[in-house]
N, C-alpha and C positions, 0 to 999 in steps of 0.2 A: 688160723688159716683163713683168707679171704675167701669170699664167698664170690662164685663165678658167674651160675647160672640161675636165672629169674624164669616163673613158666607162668607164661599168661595164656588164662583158655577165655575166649567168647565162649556163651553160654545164652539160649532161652530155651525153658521149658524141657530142660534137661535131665529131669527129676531120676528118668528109667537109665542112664546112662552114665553118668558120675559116679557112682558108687564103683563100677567097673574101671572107669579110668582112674579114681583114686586108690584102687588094690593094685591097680596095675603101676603107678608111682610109686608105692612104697615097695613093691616087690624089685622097683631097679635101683632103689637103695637111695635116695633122693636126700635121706637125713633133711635137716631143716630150710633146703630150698626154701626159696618165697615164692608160695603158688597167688596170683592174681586168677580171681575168678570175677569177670567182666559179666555181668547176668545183663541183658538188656531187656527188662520188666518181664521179666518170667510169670507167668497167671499161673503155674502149679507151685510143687513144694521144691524147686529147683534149690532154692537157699536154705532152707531147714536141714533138707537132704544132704546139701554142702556141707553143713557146717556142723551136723552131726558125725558124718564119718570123717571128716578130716578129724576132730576131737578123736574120732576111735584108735582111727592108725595115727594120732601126732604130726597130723601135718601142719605146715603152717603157712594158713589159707587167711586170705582177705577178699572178701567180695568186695567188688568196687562195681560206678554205672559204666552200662555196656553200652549198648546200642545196634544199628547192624554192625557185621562185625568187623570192618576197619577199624569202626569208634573202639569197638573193644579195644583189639589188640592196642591199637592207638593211646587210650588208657591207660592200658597194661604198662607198655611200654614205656610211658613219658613218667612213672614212677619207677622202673629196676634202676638201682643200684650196680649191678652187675654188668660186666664186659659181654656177658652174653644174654637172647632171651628166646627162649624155647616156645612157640605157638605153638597148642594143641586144640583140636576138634575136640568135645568131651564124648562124641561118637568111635569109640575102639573098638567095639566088635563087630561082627560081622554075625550076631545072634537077630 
């Protein structure tokens, strides 16, 4: 089955808040999407914290450089493969 949709999030210093958006992907059922996480030099554990819980729930995540966030998406974008590509804030709640 080809694969349709690529999710590129910008990201800095996002450490408190990824974890939340990455339950929240797997619970919409994402299976092996390609998540681009664009980190643009995060000074906390933004990346560890990524790439911990992506490992938990099997996602499959690649950090790549970000920058402000056009560069990100920008990033993101100029590697999906996909017809489509989903920007996300890794800010989801409203805690």
């Amino acid at each position: 089955m080809e694969k349709l949709l690529t999710i590129v999030i910008p990201c800095k210093n996002e450490q408190n808040y990824i974890k939340d958006l990455f339950f929240s992907l797997k619970q919409q059922g994402i299976g092996q999407t390609k998540i681009y996480l664009a980190d643009a030099d995060s000074t906390d554990q933004t990346r560890s914290v990524a790439e911990a819980y992506a490992y938990e729930l099997n996602l499959n995540l690649t950090i790549i450089p970000g920058g402000l966030p056009a560069r990100g998406r920008n990033n993101g974008a100029r590697l999906a493969k996909t017809p489509y590509i989903l920007f996300l804030d890794a800010i989801v709640t409203g805690k």
